[in-house]
Legacy VTK file of the C-alpha trace (Angstrom):
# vtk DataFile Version 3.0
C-alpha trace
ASCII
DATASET POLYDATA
POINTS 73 float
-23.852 18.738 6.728
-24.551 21.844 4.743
-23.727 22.111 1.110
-20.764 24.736 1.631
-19.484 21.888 4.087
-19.156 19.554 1.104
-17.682 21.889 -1.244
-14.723 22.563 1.460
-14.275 18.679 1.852
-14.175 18.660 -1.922
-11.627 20.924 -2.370
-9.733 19.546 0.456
-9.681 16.215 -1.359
-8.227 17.409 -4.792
-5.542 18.955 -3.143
-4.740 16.491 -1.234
-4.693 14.302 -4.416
-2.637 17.128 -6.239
0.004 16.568 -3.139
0.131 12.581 -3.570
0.754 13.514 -7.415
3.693 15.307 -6.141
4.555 13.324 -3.827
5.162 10.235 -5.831
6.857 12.081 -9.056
9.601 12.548 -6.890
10.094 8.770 -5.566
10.513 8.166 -9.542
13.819 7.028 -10.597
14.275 8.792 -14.079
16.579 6.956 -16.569
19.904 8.741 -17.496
20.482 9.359 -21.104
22.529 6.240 -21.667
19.963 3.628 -21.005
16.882 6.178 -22.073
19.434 5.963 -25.225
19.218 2.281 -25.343
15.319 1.803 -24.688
14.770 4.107 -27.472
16.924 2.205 -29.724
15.644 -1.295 -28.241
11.802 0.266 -29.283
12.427 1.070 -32.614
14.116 -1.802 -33.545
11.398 -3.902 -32.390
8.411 -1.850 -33.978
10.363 -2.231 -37.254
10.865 -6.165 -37.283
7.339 -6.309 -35.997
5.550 -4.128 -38.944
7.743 -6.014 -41.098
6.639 -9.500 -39.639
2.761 -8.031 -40.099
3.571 -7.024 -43.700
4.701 -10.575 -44.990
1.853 -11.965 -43.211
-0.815 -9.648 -44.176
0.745 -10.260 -48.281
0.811 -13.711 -47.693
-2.760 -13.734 -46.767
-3.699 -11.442 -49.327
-2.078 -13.408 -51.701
-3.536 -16.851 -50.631
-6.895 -15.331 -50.637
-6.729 -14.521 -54.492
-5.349 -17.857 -55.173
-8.671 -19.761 -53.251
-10.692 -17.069 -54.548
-9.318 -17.551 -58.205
-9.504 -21.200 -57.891
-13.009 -21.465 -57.387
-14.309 -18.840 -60.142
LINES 1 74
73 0 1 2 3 4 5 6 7 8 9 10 11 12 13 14 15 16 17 18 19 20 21 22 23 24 25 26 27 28 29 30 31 32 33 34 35 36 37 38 39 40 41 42 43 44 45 46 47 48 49 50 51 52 53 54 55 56 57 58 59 60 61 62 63 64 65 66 67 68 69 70 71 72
């Protein structure tokens, strides 16, 4: 096979992969405002309770760590 043989096949390839791209964004089902509405919502309530949950943790720690550390000097 000569080399301008391969570059054909090559291109061939990406756009065929550029089609299947196409092809499946449009056998996606996009949400509708209301529930993309309600994800949102359902996200940023989690991330908050969850960095809040890390904070006491991580001052709890940080706070038993200068007690041990305290105790022992």
């Amino acid at each position: 096979m000569s080399t301008k043989n391969k570059k054909e096949d090559n291109k061939g390839s990406k756009a065929g992969f550029f089609q299947g791209v196409k092809t499946e964004f449009k056998k996606i089902i996009w949400p509708d405002r209301d529930t993309l509405g309600r994800q949102l919502l359902a996200v940023v309530c989690v991330t908050v309770v969850m960095g809040i949950l890390i904070a006491v943790i991580d001052f709890g720690a940080q706070n038993l760590i200068n007690l041990i550390t305290t105790i022992g000097a």
